[in-house]
C-alpha positions in Angstrom: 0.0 0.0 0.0 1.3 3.8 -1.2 2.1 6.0 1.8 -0.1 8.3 2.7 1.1 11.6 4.0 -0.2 13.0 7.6 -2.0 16.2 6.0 -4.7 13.6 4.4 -4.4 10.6 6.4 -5.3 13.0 9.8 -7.5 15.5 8.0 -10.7 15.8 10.3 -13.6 13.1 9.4 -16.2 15.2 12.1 -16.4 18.5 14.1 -15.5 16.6 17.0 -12.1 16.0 15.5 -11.2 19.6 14.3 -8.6 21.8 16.1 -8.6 25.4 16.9 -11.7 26.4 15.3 -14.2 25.7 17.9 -16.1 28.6 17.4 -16.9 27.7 13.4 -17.9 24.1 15.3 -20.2 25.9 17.6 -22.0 27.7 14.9 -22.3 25.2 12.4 -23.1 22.3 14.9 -26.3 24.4 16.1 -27.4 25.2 12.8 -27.0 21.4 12.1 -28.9 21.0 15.4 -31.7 23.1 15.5 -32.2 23.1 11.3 -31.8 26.4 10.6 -29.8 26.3 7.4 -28.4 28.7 5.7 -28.0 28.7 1.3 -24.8 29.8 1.0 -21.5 29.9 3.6 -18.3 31.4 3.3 -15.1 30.8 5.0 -11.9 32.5 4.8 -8.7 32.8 6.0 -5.2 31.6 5.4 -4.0 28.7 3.9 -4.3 24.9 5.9 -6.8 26.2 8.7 -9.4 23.5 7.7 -11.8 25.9 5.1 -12.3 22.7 2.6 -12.5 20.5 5.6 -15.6 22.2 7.1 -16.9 21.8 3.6 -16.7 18.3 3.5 -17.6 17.5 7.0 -20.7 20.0 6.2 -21.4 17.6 3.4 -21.4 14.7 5.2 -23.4 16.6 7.7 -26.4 17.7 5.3 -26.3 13.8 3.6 -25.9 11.4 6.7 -28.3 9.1 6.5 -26.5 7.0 9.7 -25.3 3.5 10.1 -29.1 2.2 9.9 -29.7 4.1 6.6 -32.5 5.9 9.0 -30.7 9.1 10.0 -31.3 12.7 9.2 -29.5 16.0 9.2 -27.3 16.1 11.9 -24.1 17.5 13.5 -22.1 14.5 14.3 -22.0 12.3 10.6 -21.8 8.5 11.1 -18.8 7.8 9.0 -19.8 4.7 7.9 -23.0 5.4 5.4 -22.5 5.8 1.8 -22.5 9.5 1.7 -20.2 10.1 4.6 -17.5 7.1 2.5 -17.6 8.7 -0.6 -17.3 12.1 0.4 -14.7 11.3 2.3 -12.9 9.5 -0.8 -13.8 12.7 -2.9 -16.4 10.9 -5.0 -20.1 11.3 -3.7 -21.8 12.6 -7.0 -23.5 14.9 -5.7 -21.2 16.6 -3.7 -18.9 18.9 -6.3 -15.9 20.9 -5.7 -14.7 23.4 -8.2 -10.7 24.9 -8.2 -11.8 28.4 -8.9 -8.0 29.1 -9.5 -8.0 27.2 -12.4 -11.9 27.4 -13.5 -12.5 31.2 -13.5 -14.0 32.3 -16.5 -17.9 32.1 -17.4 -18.2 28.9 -18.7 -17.3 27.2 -16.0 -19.9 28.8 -13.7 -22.6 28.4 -16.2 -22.0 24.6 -16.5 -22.8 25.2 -12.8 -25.5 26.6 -12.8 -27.1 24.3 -15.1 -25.9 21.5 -13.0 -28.1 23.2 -10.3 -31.1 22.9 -12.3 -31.5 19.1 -11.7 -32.4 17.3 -8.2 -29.6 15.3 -6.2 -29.3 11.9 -7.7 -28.3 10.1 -4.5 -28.1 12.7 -1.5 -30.6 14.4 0.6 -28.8 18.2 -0.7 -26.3 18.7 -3.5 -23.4 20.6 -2.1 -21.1 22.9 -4.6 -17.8 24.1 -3.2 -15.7 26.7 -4.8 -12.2 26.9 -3.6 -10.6 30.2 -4.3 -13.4 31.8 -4.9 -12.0 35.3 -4.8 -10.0 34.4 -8.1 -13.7 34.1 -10.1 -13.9 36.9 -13.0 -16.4 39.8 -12.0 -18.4 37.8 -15.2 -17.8 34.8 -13.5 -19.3 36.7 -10.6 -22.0 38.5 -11.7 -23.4 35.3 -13.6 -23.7 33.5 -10.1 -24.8 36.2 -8.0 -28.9 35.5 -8.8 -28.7 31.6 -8.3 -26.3 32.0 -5.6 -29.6 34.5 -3.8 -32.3 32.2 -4.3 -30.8 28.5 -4.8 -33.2 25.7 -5.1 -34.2 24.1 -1.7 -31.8 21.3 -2.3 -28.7 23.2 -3.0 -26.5 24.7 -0.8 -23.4 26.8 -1.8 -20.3 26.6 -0.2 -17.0 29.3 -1.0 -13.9 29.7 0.5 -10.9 31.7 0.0 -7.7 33.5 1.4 -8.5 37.0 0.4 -12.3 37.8 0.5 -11.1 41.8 0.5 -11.4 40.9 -3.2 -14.6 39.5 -3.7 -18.0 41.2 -4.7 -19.9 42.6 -1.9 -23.0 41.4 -3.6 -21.6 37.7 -2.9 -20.3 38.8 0.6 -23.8 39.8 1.3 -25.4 36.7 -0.3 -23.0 34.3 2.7 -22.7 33.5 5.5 -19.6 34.0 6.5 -17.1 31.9 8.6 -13.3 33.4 9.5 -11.1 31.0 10.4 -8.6 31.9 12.6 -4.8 30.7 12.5 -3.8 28.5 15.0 -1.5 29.0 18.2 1.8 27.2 18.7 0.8 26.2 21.6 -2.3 23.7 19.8 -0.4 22.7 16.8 2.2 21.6 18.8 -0.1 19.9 20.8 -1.9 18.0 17.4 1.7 17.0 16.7 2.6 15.2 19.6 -0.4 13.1 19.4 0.3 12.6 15.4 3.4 11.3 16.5 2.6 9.4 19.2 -0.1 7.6 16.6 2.4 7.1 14.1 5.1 5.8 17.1 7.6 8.5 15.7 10.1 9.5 18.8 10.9 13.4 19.1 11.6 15.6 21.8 9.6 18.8 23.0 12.3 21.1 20.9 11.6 19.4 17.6 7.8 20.1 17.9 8.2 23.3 19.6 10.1 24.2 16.6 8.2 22.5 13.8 4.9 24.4 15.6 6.2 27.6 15.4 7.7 27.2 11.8 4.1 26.1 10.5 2.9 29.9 10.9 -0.8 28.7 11.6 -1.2 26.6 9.3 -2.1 22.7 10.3 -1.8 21.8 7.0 1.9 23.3 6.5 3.2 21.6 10.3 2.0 17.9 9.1 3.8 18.6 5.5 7.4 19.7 8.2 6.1 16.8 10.0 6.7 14.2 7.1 9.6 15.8 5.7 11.6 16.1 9.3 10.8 12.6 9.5 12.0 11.6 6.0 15.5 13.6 7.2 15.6 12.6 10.8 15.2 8.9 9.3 12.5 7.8 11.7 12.9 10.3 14.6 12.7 14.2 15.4 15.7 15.4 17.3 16.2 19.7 17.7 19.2 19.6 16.0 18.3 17.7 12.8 14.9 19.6 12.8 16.9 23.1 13.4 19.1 22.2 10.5 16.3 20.9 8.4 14.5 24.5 8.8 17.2 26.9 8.9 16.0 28.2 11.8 18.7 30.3 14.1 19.7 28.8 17.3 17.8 30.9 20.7 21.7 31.6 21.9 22.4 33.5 18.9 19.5 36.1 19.2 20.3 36.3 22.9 23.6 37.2 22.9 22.7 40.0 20.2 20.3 41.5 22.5 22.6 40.9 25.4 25.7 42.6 23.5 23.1 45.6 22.3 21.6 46.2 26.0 25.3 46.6 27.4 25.9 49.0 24.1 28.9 46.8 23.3 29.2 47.2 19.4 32.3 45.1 19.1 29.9 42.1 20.1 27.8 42.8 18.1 29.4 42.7 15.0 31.1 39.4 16.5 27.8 37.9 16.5 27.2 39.1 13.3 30.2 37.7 12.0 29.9 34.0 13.7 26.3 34.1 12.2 28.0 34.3 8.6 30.7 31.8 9.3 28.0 29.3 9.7 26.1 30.4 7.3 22.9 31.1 9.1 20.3 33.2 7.8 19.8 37.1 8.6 16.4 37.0 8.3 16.2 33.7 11.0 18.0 36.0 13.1 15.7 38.8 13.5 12.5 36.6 13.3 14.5 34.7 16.5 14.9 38.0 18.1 11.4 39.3 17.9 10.3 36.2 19.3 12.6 36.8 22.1 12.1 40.3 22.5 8.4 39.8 22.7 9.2 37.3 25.8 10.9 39.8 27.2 8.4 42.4 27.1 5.7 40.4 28.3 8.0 39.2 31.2 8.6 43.1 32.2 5.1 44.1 32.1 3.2 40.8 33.6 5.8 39.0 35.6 5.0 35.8 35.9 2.6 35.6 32.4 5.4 33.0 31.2 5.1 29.7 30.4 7.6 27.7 32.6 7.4 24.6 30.8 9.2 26.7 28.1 12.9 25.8 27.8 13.0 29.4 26.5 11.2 31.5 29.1 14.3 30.9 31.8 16.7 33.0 29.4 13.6 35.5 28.5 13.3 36.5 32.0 17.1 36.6 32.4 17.3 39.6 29.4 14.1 41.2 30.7 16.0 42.6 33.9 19.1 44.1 31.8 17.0 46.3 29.1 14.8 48.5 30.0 11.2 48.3 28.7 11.0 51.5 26.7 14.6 50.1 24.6 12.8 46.3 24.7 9.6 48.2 22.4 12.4 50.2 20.4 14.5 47.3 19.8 11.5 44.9 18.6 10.0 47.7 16.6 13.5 48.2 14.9 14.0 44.2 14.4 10.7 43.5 13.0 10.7 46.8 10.6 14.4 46.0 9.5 13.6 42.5 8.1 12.4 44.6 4.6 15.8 46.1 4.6 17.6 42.9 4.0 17.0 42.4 0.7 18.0 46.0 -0.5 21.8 45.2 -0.3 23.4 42.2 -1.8 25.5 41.6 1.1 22.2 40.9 4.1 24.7 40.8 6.6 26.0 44.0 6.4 22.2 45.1 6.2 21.5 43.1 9.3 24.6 45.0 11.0 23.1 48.3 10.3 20.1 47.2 11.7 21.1 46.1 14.7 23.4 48.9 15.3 20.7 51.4 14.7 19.5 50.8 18.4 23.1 52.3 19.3 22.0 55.1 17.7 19.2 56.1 20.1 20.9 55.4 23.4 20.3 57.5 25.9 22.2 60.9 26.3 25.5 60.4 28.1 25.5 56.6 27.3 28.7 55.6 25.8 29.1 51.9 24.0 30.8 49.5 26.2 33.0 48.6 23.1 34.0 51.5 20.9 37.1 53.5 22.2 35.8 56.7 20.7 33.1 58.8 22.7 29.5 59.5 22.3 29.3 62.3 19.5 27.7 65.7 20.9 24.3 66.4 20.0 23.8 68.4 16.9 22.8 71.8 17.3 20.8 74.1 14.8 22.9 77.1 14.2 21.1 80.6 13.8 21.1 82.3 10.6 23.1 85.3 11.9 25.5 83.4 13.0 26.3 82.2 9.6 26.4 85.3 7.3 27.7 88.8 8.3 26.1 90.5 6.0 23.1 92.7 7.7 19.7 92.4 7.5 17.7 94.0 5.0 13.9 93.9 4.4 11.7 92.6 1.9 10.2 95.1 0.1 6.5 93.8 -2.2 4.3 96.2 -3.9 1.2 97.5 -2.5 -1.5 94.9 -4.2 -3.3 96.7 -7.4 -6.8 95.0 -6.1 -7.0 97.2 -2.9 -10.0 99.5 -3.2 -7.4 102.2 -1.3 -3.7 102.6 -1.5 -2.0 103.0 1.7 -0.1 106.4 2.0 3.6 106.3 1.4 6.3 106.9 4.4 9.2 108.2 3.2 12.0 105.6 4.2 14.8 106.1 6.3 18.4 106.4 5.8 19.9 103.0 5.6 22.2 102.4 8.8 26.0 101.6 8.5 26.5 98.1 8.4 27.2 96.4 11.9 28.0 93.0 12.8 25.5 91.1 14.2 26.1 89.7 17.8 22.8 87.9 18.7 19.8 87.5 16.9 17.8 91.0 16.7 17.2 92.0 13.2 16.6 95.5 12.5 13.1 96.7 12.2 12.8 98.4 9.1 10.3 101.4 8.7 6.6 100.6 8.9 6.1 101.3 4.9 8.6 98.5 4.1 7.4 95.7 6.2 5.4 93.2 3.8 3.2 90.8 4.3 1.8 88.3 2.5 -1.4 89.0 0.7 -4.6 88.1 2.0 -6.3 84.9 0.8 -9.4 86.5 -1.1 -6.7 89.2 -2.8 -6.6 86.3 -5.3 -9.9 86.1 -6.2 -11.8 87.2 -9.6 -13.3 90.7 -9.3 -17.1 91.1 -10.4 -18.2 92.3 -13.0 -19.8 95.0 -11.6 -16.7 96.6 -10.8 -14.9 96.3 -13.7 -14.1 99.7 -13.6 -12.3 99.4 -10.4 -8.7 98.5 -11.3 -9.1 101.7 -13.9 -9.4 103.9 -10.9 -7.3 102.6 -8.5 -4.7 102.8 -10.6 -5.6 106.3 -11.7 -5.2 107.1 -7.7 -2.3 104.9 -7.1 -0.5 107.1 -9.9 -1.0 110.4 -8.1 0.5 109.2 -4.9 4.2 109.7 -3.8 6.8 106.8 -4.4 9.8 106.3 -2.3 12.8 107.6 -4.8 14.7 104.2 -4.1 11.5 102.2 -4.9 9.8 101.5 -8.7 7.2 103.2 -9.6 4.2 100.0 -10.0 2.9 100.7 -13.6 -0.9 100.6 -13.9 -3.0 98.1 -15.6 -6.2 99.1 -16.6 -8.5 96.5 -17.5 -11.5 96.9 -19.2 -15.0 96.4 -18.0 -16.4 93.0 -19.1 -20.1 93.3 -20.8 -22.8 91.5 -19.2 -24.3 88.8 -20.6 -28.2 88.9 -21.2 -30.4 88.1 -18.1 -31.9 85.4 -20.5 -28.5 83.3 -20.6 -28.4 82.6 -16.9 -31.8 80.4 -17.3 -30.3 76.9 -19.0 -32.2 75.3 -21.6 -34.6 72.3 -20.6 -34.1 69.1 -22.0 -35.5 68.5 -25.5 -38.1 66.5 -26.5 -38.3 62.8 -26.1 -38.6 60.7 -29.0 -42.0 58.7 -29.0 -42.5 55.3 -28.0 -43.5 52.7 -30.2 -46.3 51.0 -28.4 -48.3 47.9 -29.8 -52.0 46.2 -29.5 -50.1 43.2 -28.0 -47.9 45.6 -25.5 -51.7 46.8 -24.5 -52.9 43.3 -23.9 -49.8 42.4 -21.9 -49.8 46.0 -19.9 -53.6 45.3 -18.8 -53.2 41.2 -17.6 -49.5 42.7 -15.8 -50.6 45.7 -13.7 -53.6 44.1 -11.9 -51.8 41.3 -11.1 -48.9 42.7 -10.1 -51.0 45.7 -7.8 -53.0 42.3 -6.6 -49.7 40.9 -5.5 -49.8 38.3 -7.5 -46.2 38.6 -8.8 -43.3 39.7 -6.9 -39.4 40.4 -7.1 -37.6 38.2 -9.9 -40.8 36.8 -11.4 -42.9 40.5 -11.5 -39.2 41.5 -13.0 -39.5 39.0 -15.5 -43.0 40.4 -16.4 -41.9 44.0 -16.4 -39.1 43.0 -18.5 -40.4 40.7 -21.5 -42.6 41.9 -24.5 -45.5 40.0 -25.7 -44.8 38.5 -29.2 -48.0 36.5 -29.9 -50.7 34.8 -27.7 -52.1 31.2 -29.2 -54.5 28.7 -28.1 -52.9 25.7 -26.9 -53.1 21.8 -26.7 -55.0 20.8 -24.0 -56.7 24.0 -23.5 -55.6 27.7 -22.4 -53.2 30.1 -24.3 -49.4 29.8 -24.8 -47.9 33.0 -24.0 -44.9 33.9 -26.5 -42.6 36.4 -24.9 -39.3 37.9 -25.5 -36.4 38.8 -23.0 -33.1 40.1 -22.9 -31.2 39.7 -19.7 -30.3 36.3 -19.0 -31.0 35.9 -15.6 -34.5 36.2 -16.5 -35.0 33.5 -19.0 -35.2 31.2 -16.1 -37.3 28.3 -16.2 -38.4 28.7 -12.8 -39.5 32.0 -13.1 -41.3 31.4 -16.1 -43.0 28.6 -14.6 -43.6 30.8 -11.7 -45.0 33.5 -14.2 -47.0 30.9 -15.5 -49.1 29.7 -12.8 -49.7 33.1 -11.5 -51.3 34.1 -15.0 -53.3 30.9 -15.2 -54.6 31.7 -11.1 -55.8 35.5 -12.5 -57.4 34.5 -15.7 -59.1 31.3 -15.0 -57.2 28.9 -17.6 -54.1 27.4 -18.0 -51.5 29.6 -19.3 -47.8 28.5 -20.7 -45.0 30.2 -21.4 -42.5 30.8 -24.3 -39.5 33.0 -23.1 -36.8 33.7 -26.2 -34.2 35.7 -26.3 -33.7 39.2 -27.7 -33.9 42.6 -27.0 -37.4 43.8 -26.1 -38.9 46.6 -27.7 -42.2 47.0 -25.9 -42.3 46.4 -22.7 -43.5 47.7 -19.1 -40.3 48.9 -18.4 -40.0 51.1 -21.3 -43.6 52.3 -21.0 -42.5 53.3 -17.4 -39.4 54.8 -17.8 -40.8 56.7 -21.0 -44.1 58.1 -18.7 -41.6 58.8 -16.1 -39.1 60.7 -18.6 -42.1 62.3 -20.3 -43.3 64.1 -16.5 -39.3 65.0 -15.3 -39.2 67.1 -19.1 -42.7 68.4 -18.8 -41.8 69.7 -15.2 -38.1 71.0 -16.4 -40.3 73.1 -19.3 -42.5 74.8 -16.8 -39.8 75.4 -14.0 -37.7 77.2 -17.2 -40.4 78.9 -18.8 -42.7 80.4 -15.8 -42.5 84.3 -15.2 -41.5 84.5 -12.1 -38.5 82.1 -12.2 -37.3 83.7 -15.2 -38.0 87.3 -13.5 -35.7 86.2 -10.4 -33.0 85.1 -13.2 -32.9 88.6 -14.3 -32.6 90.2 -10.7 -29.7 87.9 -9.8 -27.7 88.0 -12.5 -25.9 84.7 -10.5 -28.7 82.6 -9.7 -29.1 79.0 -11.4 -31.2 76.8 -11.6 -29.6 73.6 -9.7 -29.2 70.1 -12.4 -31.2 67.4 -11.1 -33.2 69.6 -8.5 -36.7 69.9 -10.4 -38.9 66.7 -9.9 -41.8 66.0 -11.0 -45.2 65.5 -8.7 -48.0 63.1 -9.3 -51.3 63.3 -9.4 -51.7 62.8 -5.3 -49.0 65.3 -4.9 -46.2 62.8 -4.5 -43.4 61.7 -6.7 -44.3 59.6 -9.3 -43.4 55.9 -8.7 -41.0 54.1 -11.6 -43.1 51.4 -12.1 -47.4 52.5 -11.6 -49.6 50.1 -11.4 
C-alpha cells in the first residue's frame, strides 16, 4: 500500500475532530442542530486552517443518513454510510468541488449553474464548493450572484478563500460567512505530539516546539514539516536535525545580540554578526529569533510571571528582561521586526543586518557611551542661527502695494539705511513701517465682479497720483476693461429636448392590462414581476390541451429562467381562469412595461423642467440675480396625489 502523507491521512472526518476552530464548530453544529440552514456559507482565512474541511464535513453533515440508513441531518455524521464514504474519498456525486484558481471564467460557472437545475441523484442536498473563490472573474461573478440569492431548496453553496477583501460585496452579502482563525503554537504543537505518538515516531519537545512555530498557523503546513523532518531525521525528530532541516537560528544567537546591544557593546555585536556568517545562518532567522525573544521579554517586564515555565525558552527571556529596559525592549522589537524589509536591498544581508542592529546604538540614551567603541558619544547636533552664519546685515523685503485694494495705503518716506554692523545675537533690525510686507490676504486672489470692472481703472488712476519712495519702482498701472454682461436670458439653461416617441403595440396593451392588476394584486413579486416587467409579448395562441401559450421575449439572461417562467406561468393561469404556458426567447425587447415606465416617467421629469424654465416669475428672479441658477437634477416631477411619481405605476 502507497504511503499516505499525515496532512490527508489526519485530515478531520467530524467537528469533534477539528482543532482550533471551535467557534466555526459551535455555529455550524447548532445550525445542524436546531435546522436552521443557511444557502450559501463562506469561509476565509489563510491557507491549511481547515476551510475545505468544514466543507466536506458539512457535506457529510447535510447527507448522513447514519449507520441504519434511518438518520437525518445532523451535527455528528456517522462515518460509515455511503454518503459520509464517498465524500470522504472525494467521490459522492453529488457533492462537487470546483478549483476556482483554475476554472475562473464564465463557462465554468454556467456549467454550474445548469448543473443546479436538476435534483440530487443520490443525496438528501447537492453541495457545490468553490475553492478560491476570490480568483472568479467579476463575469464569472456577476453570472452567479442570482442563483447564488435564491438557490433551489436542495442546494446549498459553499466558498472559501484566502483573500475575501477581493470579492464582490453582492456575494459577501449573499453568505454567510465563517473566519477561520490561524492556529496557536501552543495547539499545533499539541496535534503533533499526538500525530506522533499515533504514528510511534520518537521526538523531543524542541523538535515540535520548533516545527509548531515554523508552521505559521497553518495545520496543514506543520504535518507537511512533520513528514519531511521525518523523512531527514530517518525515523525520529531530534532539535538539532529539525533546526538544520529548517534553517531556523539557534535561541543563543539572538540572545547574545540583545545581550551585546543592551550593554551597548558594538564590538559584540558585529562578533555575533560575523559567527552568524561563518555558519552560514540566515539574517532574516535571526531577526525573526529576536522578535520572538524580545516579545518574551516584554511580556515578562510588564506581567511577571505571564510566562510559560514549561518553556525551555522563558528561563533565558526572563534573564534579558532585567538588563533592558522596557521603553529600549519596544524600540528594539520595533527596529527588528521593521528592519527585516531592509535585507533584501543590499546584496551583502549581513551587512544590512549589522546596520540594523546597530541602529539601536543610535538612540541610546544621552550620556550613554558603547561598552566597546574606544571613541566617545558624539555631541548632539545643534541648529545654528542664521546670523551666526552670514555677516552681512539684515535688510527687508520690500513687495508692492497689491493693485486690487480698493485704497492705497499712503507712502512713508523711508529712512536712511544704517551703517552696516555685525551682528552679535539674533535681533534684526526693524525696518520702517512702509517697508514691512506681508503676505497678501487669501481673497486678494480672487476674480473681481463684473460689476466693478471699472475698479482697477481707478485705483490705478489714484495709485499714480500718490508719492513713491525715490529708491523704490514706480508700479505701472494696468487698466482693465470692463467685461459686458451677458443677457439676463442666458443665466436660465435650456430644458431638455423632447423625447422621441414610444413605439407602443396592441399586443404591448394586452400584456400592460393582464401585468398591472396582477402585479398591484400581489400576484407577482421580485424576480418573477421582474420577468413580467421585463419581456414583450410576441403572440398569444390557443394551446393543446386547453388555455393560451404566452410567447414572450427577453433580454437579460437571468431572467429567462425556467423557474421563473414557470412561476409566471401559474400566476397568469390563477388571474385569468385557464391554463396559461410560457415561451420565453431571447432578444432585445422593444415594448415592454419597463420602457412604458421609464418613458411616462421621462415624459413628467421634461414636462416639469419646461415649466420650471419657462414660468415668469422664475425667469423674473433670473434677471434680478444675475448669479442665480437653476440647480441640475433639483426639479422633480409631482403626481397626481402630490407625491413623486413611482417608476413602475400600477
Amino acid at each position: 500500500m502507497s504511503h499516505v502523507v499525515l496532512a490527508r491521512k489526519y485530515r478531520p472526518r467530524s467537528f469533534e475532530q477539528m482543532v482550533g476552530q471551535a467557534h466555526v464548530v459551535q455555529a455550524l453544529g447548532n445550525a445542524l442542530t436546531s435546522g436552521r440552514l443557511h444557502h450559501a456559507y463562506l469561509f476565509t482565512g489563510t491557507r491549511g486552517i481547515g476551510k475545505t474541511t468544514v466543507s466536506r464535513i458539512l457535506a457529510k453533515s447535510l447527507n448522513c443518513t447514519g449507520a441504519d440508513g434511518t438518520g437525518g441531518v445532523t451535527a455528528h455524521p456517522c462515518g460509515v454510510c455511503q454518503a459520509c464514504t464517498e465524500i470522504d474519498a472525494d467521490r459522492f456525486i453529488d457533492y462537487i468541488e470546483l478549483d476556482a484558481a483554475s476554472n475562473r471564467s464564465i463557462d465554468e460557472i454556467r456549467e454550474l449553474i445548469e448543473r443546479a437545475a436538476y435534483k440530487p441523484s443520490v443525496g438528501r442536498y447537492k453541495v457545490f464548493m468553490i475553492d478560491e473563490a476570490h480568483q472568479l472573474t467579476k463575469d464569472a461573478f456577476n453570472a452567479l450572484l442570482k442563483t447564488l440569492e435564491e438557490p433551489p431548496d436542495y442546494l446549498k453553496f459553499v466558498l472559501a478563500t484566502t483573500d475575501p477583501e477581493k470579492m464582490l460585496p453582492t456575494v459577501l452579502s449573499r453568505c454567510l460567512q465563517f473566519n477561520l482563525r490561524p492556529m496557536a503554537p501552543e495547539t499545533v504543537a499539541a496535534h503533533l505530539q499526538q500525530v506522533l505518538a499515533a504514528e510511534g515516531v520518537a521526538s523531543d519537545a524542541g523538535s515540535v516546539r520548533l516545527l509548531s512555530r515554523a508552521a505559521r498557523g497553518s495545520m496543514r503546513d506543520a504535518l507537511s514539516l512533520t513528514d519531511q523532518a521525518i523523512a531527514f531525521g530517518a525515523g525520529t525528530l531530534a532539535e538539532d536535525g529539525v533546526r538544520a532541516m529548517l534553517g531556523t537560528v539557534d535561541r543563543s544567537h539572538a540572545a547574545a545580540l540583545v545581550q551585546a546591544l543592551a550593554g551597548r557593546d558594538g564590538v559584540a555585536v558585529l562578533a555575533t554578526v560575523d559567527a552568524l556568517r561563518g555558519q552560514g545562518l540566515s539574517a532574516a532567522g535571526t531577526l525573526e529569533e529576536m522578535a520572538a525573544l524580545l516579545q518574551q521579554m516584554a511580556v515578562a517586564q510588564a506581567v511577571p510571571g505571564a510566562l510559560d515555565d514549561n518553556d525551555p525558552d522563558t528561563a533565558g527571556a526572563r534573564q534579558l528582561a532585567g538588563e533592558l529596559p522596557p521603553d529600549e525592549t519596544q524600540l528594539l522589537y520595533s527596529i527588528v521586526v521593521h528592519g527585516r524589509a531592509e535585507l533584501s536591498l543590499l546584496s551583502d544581508e549581513y551587512a544590512a543586518l549589522t546596520m540594523v542592529l546597530l541602529r539601536l546604538l543610535a538612540f541610546a540614551p544621552t550620556g550613554a557611551a558603547p561598552a566597546g567603541a574606544g571613541a566617545p558619544r558624539a555631541a548632539p547636533l545643534v541648529a545654528t542661527p542664521r546670523e551666526a552664519r552670514s555677516t552681512a546685515p539684515a535688510r527687508p523685503v520690500v513687495v508692492p502695494r497689491p493693485q486690487a485694494m480698493p485704497r492705497p495705503l499712503p507712502a512713508v518716506p523711508t529712512p536712511p539705511a544704517p551703517a552696516p554692523q555685525p551682528v552679535q545675537r539674533f535681533t534684526p533690525p526693524v525696518p520702517a513701517p512702509a517697508l514691512i510686507a506681508q503676505e497678501p490676504p487669501p481673497w486678494m486672489d480672487d476674480e473681481v465682479p463684473d460689476d466693478f470692472g471699472t475698479a482697477p481703472t481707478v485705483l490705478a488712476a489714484a495709485q499714480a497720483d500718490e508719492p513713491t519712495p525715490s529708491d523704490l519702482p514706480r508700479p505701472r498701472a494696468i487698466a482693465r476693461p470692463p467685461v459686458p454682461a451677458e443677457p439676463a436670458a442666458s443665466a436660465v439653461p435650456a430644458p431638455a429636448p423632447d423625447l422621441p416617441p414610444l413605439q407602443t403595440t396592441p399586443l404591448g396593451d394586452q400584456w400592460a392590462a393582464v401585468m398591472r392588476p396582477l402585479a398591484a394584486a400581489g400576484g407577482v413579486v421580485a424576480m418573477v414581476r421582474e420577468l413580467g416587467w421585463q419581456a414583450e409579448l410576441l403572440a398569444v395562441t390557443p394551446a393543446e390541451g386547453g388555455g393560451r401559450r404566452w410567447q414572450l421575449r427577453v433580454e437579460r439572461e437571468s431572467l429567462r429562467n425556467p423557474s421563473l417562467a414557470a412561476k409566471l406561468a401559474a400566476a397568469l393561469g390563477a388571474a385569468l381562469g385557464e391554463p396559461a404556458h410560457l415561451d420565453v426567447l431571447t432578444g432585445p425587447a422593444q415594448d415592454c412595461l419597463s420602457r412604458r415606465d421609464n418613458h411616462a416617467r421621462d415624459t413628467a421629469q421634461r414636462d416639469a423642467e419646461h415649466l420650471i424654465h419657462n414660468d415668469p416669475v422664475v425667469r423674473e428672479l433670473m434677471a434680478q440675480f444675475r448669479t442665480a441658477r437653476i440647480v441640475p437634477g433639483s426639479i422633480k416631477p409631482l403626481a397626481a396625489d402630490g407625491g413623486e411619481p413611482k417608476a413602475n405605476p400600477s
